[in-house]
LOVEXBA-863046 format. One record per residue (C-alpha): residue number from 0; z, x, y; residue in one letter. Coordinates in nm, 2 decimals. Each point is the difference from the previous one (the first is absolute). Last residue first. Example, Ala and Ser with C-alpha at 12.3 -4.5 7.8 and 13.67 -1.06 7.14 Angstrom:
# residues 2
R    nr        z        x        y   rest
R     1     0.71     1.37    -0.11      s
R     0     0.07    -0.14    -0.34      a
***
This chain:
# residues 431
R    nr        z        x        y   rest
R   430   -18.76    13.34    -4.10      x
R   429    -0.04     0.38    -0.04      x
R   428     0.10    -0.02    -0.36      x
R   427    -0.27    -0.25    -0.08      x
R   426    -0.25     0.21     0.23      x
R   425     0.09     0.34    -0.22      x
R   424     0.00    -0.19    -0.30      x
R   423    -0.37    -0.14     0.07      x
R   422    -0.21     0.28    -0.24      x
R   421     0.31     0.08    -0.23      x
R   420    -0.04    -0.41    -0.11      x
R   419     0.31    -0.17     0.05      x
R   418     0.22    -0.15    -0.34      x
R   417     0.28    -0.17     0.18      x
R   416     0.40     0.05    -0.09      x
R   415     0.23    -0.27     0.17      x
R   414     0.37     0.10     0.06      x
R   413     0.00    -0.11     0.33      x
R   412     0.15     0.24     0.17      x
R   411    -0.13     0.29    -0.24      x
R   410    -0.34    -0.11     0.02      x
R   409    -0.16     0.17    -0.34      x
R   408    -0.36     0.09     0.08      x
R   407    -0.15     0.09    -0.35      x
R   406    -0.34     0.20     0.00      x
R   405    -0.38    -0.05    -0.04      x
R   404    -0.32     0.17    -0.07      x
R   403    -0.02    -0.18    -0.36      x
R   402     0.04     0.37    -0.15      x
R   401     0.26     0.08     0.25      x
R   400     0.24    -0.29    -0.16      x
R   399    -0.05     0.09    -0.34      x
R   398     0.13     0.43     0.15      x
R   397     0.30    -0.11     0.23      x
R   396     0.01    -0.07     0.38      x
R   395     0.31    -0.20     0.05      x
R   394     0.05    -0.07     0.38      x
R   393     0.40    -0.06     0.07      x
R   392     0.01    -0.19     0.33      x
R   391     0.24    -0.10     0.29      x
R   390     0.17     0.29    -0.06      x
R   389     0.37     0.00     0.07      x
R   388     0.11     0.33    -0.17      x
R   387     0.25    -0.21    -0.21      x
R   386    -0.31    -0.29    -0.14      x
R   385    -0.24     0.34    -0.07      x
R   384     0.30     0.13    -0.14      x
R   383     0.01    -0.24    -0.27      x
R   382    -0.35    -0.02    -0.02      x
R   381    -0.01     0.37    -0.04      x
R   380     0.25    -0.04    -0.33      x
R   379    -0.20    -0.28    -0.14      x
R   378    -0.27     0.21     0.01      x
R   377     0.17     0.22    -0.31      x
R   376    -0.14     0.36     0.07      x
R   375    -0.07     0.18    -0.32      x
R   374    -0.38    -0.11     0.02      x
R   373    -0.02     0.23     0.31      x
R   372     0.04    -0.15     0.36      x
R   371    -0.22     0.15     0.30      x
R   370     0.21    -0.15     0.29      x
R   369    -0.14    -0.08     0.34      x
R   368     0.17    -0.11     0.31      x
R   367    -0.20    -0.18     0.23      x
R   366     0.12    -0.09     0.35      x
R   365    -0.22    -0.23     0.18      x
R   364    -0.08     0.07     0.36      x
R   363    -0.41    -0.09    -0.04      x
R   362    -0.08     0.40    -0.06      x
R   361     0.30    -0.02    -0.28      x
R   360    -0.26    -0.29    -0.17      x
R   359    -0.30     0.25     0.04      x
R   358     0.19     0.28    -0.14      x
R   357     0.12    -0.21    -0.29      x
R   356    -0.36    -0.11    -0.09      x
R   355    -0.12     0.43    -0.03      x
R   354     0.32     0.03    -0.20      x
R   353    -0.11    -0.24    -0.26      x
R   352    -0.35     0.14     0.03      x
R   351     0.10     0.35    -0.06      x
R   350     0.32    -0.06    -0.29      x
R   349    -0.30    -0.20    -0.20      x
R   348    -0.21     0.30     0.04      x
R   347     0.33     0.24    -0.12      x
R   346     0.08    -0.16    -0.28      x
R   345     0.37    -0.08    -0.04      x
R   344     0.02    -0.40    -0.05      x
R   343     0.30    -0.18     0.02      x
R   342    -0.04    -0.02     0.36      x
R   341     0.26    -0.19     0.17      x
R   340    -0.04    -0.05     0.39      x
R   339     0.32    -0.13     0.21      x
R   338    -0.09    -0.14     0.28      x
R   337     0.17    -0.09     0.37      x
R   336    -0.05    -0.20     0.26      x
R   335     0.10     0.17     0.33      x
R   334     0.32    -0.11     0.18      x
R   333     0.11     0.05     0.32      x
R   332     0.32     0.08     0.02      x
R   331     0.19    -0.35     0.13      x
R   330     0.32     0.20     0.08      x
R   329     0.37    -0.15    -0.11      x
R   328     0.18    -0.13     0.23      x
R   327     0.32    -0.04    -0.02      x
R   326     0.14     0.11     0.31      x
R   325     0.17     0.34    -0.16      x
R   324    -0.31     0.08    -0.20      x
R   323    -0.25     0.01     0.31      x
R   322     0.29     0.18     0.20      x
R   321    -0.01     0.22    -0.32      x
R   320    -0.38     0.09     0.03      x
R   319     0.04     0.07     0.41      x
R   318     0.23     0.26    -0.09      x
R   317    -0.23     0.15    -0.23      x
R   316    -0.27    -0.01     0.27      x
R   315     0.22     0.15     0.28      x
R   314    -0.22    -0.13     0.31      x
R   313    -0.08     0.27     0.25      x
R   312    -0.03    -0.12     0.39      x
R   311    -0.23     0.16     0.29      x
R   310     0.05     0.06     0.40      x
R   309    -0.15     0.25     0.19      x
R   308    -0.05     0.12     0.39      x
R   307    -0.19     0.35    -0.01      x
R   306     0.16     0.32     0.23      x
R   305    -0.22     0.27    -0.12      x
R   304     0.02     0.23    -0.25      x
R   303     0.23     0.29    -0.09      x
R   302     0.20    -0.17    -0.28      x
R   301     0.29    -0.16     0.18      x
R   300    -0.27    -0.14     0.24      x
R   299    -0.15    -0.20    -0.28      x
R   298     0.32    -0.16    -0.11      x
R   297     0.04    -0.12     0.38      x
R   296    -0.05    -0.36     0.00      x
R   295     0.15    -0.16    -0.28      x
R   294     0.00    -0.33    -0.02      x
R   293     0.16    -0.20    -0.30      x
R   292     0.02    -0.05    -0.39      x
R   291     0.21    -0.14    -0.26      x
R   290    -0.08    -0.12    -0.34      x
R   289     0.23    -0.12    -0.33      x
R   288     0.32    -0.06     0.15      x
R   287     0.31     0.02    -0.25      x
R   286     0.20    -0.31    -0.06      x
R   285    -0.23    -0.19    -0.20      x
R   284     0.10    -0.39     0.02      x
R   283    -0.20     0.04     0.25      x
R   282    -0.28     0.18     0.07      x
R   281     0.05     0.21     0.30      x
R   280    -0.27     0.19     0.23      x
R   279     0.15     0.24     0.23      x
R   278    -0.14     0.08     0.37      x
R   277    -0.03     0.21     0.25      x
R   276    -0.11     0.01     0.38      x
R   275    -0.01     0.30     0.22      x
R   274     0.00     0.38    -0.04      x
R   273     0.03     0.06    -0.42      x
R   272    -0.02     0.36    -0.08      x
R   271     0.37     0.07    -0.10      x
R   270    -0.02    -0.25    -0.30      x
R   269     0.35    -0.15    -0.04      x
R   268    -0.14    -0.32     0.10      x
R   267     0.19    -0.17     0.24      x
R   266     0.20    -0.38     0.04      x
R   265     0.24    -0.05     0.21      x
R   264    -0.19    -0.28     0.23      x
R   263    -0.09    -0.19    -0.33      x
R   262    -0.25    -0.24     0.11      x
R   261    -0.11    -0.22    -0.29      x
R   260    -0.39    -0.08    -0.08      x
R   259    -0.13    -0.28    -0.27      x
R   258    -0.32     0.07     0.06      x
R   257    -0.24    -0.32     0.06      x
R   256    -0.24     0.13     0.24      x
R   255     0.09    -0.09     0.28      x
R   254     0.34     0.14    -0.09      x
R   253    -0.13     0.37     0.00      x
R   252    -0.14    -0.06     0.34      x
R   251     0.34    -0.13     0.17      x
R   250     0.15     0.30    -0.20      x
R   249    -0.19     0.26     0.19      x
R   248     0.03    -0.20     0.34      x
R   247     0.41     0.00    -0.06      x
R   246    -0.03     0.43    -0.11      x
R   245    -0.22     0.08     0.30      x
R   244     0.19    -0.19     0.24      x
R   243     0.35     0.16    -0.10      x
R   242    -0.20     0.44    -0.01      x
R   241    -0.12    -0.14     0.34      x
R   240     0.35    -0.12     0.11      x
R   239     0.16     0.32    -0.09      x
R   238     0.07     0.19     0.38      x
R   237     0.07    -0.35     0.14      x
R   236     0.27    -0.11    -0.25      x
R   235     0.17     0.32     0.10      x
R   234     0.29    -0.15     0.21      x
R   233     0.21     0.06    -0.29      x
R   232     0.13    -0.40    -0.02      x
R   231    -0.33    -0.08     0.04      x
R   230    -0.21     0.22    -0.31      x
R   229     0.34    -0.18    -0.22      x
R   228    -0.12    -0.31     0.15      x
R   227    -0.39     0.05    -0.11      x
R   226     0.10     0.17    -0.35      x
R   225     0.21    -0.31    -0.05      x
R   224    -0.27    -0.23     0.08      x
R   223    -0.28     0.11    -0.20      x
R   222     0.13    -0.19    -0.30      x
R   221    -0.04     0.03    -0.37      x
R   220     0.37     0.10    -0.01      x
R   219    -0.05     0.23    -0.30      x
R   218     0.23     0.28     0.13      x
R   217     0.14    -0.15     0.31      x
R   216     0.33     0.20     0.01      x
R   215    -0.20     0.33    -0.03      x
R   214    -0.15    -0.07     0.33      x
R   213     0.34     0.01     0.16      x
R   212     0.07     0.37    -0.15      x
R   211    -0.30     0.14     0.10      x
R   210    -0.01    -0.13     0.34      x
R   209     0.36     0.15     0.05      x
R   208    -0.17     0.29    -0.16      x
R   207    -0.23     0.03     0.26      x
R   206     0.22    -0.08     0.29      x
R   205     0.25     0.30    -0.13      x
R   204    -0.34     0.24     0.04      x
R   203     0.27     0.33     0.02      x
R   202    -0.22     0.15    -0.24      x
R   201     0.24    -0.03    -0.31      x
R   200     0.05    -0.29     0.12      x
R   199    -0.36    -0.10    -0.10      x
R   198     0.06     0.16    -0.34      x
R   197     0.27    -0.19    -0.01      x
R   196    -0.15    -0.35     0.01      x
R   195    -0.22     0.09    -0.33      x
R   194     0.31     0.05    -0.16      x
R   193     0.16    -0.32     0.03      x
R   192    -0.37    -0.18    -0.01      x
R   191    -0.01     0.13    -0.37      x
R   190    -0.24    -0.30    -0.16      x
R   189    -0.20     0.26    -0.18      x
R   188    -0.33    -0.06     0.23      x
R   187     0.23     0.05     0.29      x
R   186     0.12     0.36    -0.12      x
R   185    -0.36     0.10    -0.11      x
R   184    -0.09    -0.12     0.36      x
R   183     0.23     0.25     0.19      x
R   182    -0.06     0.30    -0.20      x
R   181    -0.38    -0.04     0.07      x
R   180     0.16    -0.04     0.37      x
R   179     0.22     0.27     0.00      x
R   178    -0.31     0.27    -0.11      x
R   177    -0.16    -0.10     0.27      x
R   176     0.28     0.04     0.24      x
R   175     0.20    -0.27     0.16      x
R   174     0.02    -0.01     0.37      x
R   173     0.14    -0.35     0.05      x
R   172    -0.31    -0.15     0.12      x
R   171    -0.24     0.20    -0.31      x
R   170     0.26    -0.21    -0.23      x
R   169     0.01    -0.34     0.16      x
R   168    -0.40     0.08     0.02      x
R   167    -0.02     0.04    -0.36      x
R   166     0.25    -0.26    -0.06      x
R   165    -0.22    -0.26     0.19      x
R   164    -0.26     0.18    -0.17      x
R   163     0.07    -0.14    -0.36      x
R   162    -0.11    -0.38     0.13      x
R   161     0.09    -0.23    -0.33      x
R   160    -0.09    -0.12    -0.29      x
R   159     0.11    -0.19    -0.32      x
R   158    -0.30    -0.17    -0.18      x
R   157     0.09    -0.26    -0.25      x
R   156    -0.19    -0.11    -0.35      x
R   155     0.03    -0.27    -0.21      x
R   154    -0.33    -0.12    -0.16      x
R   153    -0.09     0.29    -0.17      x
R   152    -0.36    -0.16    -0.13      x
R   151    -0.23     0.33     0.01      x
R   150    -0.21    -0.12     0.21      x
R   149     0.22    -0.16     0.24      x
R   148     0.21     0.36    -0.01      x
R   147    -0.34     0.14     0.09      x
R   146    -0.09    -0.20     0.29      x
R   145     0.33     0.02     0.15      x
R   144     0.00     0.35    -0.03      x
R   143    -0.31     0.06     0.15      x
R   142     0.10    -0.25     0.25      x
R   141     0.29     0.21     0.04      x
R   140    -0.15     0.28     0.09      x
R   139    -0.25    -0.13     0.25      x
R   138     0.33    -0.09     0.23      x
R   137     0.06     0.34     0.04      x
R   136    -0.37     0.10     0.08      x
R   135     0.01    -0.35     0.28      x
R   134     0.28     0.23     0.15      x
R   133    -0.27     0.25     0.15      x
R   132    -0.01     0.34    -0.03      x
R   131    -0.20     0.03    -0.34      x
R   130    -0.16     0.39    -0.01      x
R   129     0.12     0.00    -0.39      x
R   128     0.03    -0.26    -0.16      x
R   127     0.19     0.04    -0.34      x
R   126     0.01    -0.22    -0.31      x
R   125     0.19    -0.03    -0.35      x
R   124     0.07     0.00    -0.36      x
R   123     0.24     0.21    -0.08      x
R   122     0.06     0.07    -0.44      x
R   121     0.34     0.20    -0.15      x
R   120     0.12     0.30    -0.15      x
R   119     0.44     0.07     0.12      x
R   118     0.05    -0.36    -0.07      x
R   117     0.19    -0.27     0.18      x
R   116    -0.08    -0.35    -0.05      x
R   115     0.38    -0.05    -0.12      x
R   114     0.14     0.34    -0.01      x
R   113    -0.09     0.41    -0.03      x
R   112     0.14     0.26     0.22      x
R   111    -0.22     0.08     0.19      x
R   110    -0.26     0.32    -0.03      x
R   109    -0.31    -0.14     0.14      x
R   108    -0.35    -0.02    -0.14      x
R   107    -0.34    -0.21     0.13      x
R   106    -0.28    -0.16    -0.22      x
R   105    -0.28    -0.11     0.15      x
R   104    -0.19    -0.32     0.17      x
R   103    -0.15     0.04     0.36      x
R   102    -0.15    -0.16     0.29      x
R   101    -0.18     0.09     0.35      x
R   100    -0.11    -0.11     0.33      x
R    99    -0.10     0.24     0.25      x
R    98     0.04    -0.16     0.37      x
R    97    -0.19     0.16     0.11      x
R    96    -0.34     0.14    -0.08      x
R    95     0.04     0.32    -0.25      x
R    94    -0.04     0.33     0.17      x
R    93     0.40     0.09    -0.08      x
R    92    -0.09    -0.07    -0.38      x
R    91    -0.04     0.33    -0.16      x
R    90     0.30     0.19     0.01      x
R    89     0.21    -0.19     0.24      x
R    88    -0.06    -0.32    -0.16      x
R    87     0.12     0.17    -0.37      x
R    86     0.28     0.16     0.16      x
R    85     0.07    -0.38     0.11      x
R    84    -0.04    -0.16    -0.34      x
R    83     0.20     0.28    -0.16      x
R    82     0.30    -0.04     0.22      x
R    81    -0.01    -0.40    -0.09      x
R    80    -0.02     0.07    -0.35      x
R    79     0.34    -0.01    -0.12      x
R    78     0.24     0.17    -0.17      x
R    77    -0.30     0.32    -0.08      x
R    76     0.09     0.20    -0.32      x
R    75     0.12     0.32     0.21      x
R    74    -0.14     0.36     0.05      x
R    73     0.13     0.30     0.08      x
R    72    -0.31     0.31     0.00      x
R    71     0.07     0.27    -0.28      x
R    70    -0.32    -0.03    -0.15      x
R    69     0.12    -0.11    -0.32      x
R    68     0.13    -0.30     0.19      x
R    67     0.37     0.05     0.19      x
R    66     0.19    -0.39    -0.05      x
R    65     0.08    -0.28     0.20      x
R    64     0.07    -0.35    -0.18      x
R    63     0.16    -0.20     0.27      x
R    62     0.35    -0.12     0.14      x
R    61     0.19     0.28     0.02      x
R    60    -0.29     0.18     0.20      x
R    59     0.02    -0.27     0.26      x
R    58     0.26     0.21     0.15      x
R    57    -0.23     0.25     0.11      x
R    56    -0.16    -0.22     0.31      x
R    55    -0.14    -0.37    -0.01      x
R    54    -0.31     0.11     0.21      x
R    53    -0.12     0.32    -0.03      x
R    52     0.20    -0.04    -0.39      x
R    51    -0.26    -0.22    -0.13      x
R    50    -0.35     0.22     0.02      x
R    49     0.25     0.31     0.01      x
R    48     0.04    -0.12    -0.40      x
R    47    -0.41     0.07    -0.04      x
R    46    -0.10    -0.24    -0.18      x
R    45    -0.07    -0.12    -0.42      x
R    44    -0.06    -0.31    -0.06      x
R    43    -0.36     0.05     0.18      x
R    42    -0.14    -0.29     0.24      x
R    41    -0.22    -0.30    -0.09      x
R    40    -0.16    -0.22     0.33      x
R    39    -0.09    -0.37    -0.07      x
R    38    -0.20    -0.18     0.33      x
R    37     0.18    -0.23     0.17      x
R    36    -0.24    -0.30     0.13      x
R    35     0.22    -0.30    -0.03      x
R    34    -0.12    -0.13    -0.35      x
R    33     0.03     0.40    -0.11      x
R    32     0.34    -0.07     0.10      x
R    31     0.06    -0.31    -0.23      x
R    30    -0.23     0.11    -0.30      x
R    29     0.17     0.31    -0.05      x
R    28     0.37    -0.15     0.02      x
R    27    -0.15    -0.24    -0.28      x
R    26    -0.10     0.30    -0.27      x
R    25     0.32     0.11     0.11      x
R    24     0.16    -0.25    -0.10      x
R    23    -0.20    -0.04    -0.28      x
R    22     0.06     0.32    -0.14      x
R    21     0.36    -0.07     0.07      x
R    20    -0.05    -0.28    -0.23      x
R    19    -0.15     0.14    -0.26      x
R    18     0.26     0.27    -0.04      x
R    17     0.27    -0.29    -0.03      x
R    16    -0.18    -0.14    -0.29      x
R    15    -0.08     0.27    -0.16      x
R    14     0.20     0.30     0.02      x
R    13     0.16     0.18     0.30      x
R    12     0.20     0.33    -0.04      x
R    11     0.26     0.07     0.24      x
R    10     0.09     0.28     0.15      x
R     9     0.42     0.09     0.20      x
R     8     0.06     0.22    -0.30      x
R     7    -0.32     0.15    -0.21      x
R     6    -0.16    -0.24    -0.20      x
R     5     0.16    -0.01    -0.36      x
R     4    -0.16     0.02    -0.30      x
R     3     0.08     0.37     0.01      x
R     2     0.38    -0.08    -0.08      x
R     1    -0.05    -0.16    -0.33      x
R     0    -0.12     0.38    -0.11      x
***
C-alpha cells in the first residue's frame, strides 16, 4: 500500500512551510497587478485540446494531458492559460474599453519529463493586455515584475529579451510557411541554429541561413551591434531596422527603471504565438528561468476574431519559490500572533462565551486555536507544544479560575504567565 502515498509521477505535494509561501507569492502577485489596475479572471482546467492545437498544431499532443470526456469530446488539462484568457475576451470581453487589463493565478499541466523546477502540476501567476499596441505595454510588464520581485525580496534577477519578429520577418522574406516558422522558433529556442539554418536552405533562402548561422555566434552578446553588421553585410539592415529600434528603445525604458536587461540577439521563445519582443527572467544561481513573456499580436485572429495587438508574461510560482531558496533569502511571511486556548472545562455555556472572545480576537487578525482538554490531558504536554507550534501565548481557562472571572496568559517568549480578567483578555491579547 506504500505506493499510494505517493503523488502521481512528475506531482509534488507541498506542506507547511513551503505551501505557505507559495500562498504568499501569490498572495503578493495579487496585490502587484491589482496595484496596476489588472483585474483577476479564473478559467476552467479542463479545455477544449483544439483551443491549443489552432495554434501550436497536433504535435503539442505529446506534450499535454488530452483525453475523450464521457461525452466523447477531446479535451486537455490546460499548459497554460494564455489561450484561455483570449477565448475568454472573445467570448464576453470584446466590448470592454481598451486596452483590457487582466491577471491570473492557476494551476497548469504538461507532460515533460520531470527535472529541477520542472513538474508535470504546477502554479502561473501572470498578466495579459489585450488591445496594448504601444511599446510603453511591454515596458509595463516589467515594472510589474520589478515591483513584485522587490516585494517579494529576490534580489538577483535578470531579464533576457530580444526582438522575435526579426526572425518572423527573416522567415516570411525567405518564403517560409507558417507551419516553418513555428518549426523555426522551437529550433532557436533549443539552441539548434544548425538545423534551424536548413530549413531556410531547404527554401533556397541561402542569405537567411547565412543570417542564421552568424547570429548564432553572438548568443548572449548583450550587444545590438552584431545583429546591425550582420543586417549590413546582407544588405537587409534596412528591411529590419524597425524590428532593431524597437528592441534598443525597449531596453532603454526597461533600464530607466532599474532592470538589470541583457540583449540576447538569439534568443526565442519556443511559443509559436509570440510576434515581437520576449523575454526570460533568470535568478541566478538558479539555472532555469522562472517567467517569460512577450507580444503577441495575432492569437486573436487564429481563433476567428479580430486582429488585437497583445503582450502579457506568466511567472512560474514554484520556480520563483526556489530562486527565493537558492539566493538565500528566506521570505519575511507575515506573521499573525498566535494563541493557543486550553479549556479544561467541558460545559457547554462556558465552551459559548469562550468561543464567543475567540471570535472577536480572530476578527482583530489573531489566530486562536482552541483545545477542550479532559482531566487525562497532562498541560505540560500542550505547553510543550504550545513552545514548538510557536504560539506566542498559551491561555489556561480552567474551572477555580472561571469562578474569579479570570484566566492564565502564559507568554511563551518570555516565559511569564499573568492572571487577566476574561472581560479584558481579548484587549491584552490584541495589544
Amino acid at each position: 500500500m506504500k505506493e499510494l502515498y505517493e503523488p502521481v509521477r512528475g506531482f509534488r505535494d507541498y506542506v507547511p512551510p513551503e505551501s505557505e509561501v507559495i500562498s504568499w507569492i501569490c498572495s503578493v502577485f495579487r496585490e502587484v497587478a491589482e496595484s496596476f489596475g489588472y483585474r483577476e479572471i479564473k478559467t476552467p482546467i479542463v479545455e477544449s485540446f483544439r483551443l491549443f492545437a489552432m495554434k501550436s498544431g497536433e504535435e503539442i499532443r505529446e506534450s499535454m494531458y488530452v483525453f475523450k470526456d464521457k461525452g466523447g469530446r477531446e479535451v486537455a488539462l490546460r499548459p497554460e492559460l494564455t489561450p484561455s484568457v483570449v477565448r475568454v475576451y472573445l467570448r464576453e470581453l470584446r466590448a470592454w474599453p481598451k486596452p483590457v487589463r487582466l491577471f491570473y493565478i492557476g494551476d497548469v499541466f504538461r507532460y515533460d519529463e520531470p527535472q529541477l523546477g520542472r513538474y508535470r502540476g504546477f502554479t502561473q501567476a501572470g498578466v495579459e493586455i489585450l488591445g496594448a499596441d504601444d511599446l510603453n505595454y511591454d515596458v509595463e510588464l516589467i515594472e510589474i515584475l520589478e515591483e513584485f520581485y522587490d516585494r517579494i525580496a529576490l534580489k538577483e534577477r535578470i531579464y533576457k529579451v530580444n526582438n522575435v519578429a526579426i526572425f518572423r520577418d527573416l522567415a516570411i522574406r525567405s518564403n517560409l510557411d507558417e507551419s516553418s516558422v513555428e518549426r523555426l522558433l522551437h529550433l532557436l529556442d533549443k539552441g539548434l541554429f544548425n538545423e534551424a539554418a536548413e530549413l531556410f536552405e531547404a527554401r533556397g533562402a541561402v542569405r537567411g541561413a547565412r543570417i542564421v548561422r552568424e547570429v548564432a555566434r553572438y548568443r548572449g552578446a548583450n550587444d545590438v551591434q552584431p545583429l546591425v553588421s550582420i543586417l549590413e553585410s546582407e544588405g537587409v539592415y534596412s528591411d529590419f531596422r524597425m524590428h532593431i529600434d524597437s528592441i534598443v528603445k525597449y531596453i532603454d525604458f526597461a533600464k530607466s527603471i532599474g532592470a538589470r536587461v541583457i540583449l540576447d540577439p538569439a534568443f526565442a521563445r519556443g511559443i509559436a504565438y509570440y510576434t515581437g519582443i520576449i523575454f526570460e527572467v533568470a535568478a541566478p544561481p538558479l539555472s532555469i528561468s522562472i517567467a517569460g513573456g512577450g507580444r503577441y499580436d495575432n492569437l486573436t485572429a487564429v481563433y476567428g476574431g479580430e486582429e488585437l495587438p497583445s503582450t502579457g508574461f506568466a511567472v512560474g510560482v514554484e520556480r520563483t519559490m526556489l530562486a527565493l531558496s537558492s539566493q538565500g533569502q528566506g521570505p519575511s511571511l507575515p506573521r499573525r500572533r498566535r494563541v493557543l486556548l486550553l479549556l479544561l472545562v467541558k460545559d457547554p455555556p462556558v465552551f459559548a462565551e469562550i468561543s464567543s472572545i475567540a471570535r472577536d480576537i480572530r476578527r482583530k487578525g489573531v489566530v486562536v486555536q482552541i483545545e477542550m482538554l479532559s482531566a487525562a490531558h497532562r498541560l505540560g504536554r500542550w505547553l510543550e507544544y504550545a513552545s514548538k507550534e510557536g504560539f506566542n501565548y498559551a491561555v489556561i481557562v480552567g474551572k477555580r479560575e472561571l469562578e474569579r472571572r479570570v484566566v492564565l496568559v502564559r507568554d511563551m517568549e518570555r516565559w511569564e504567565q499573568h492572571e487577566v480578567s476574561i472581560d479584558r483578555l481579548a484587549e491584552f491579547l490584541v495589544g
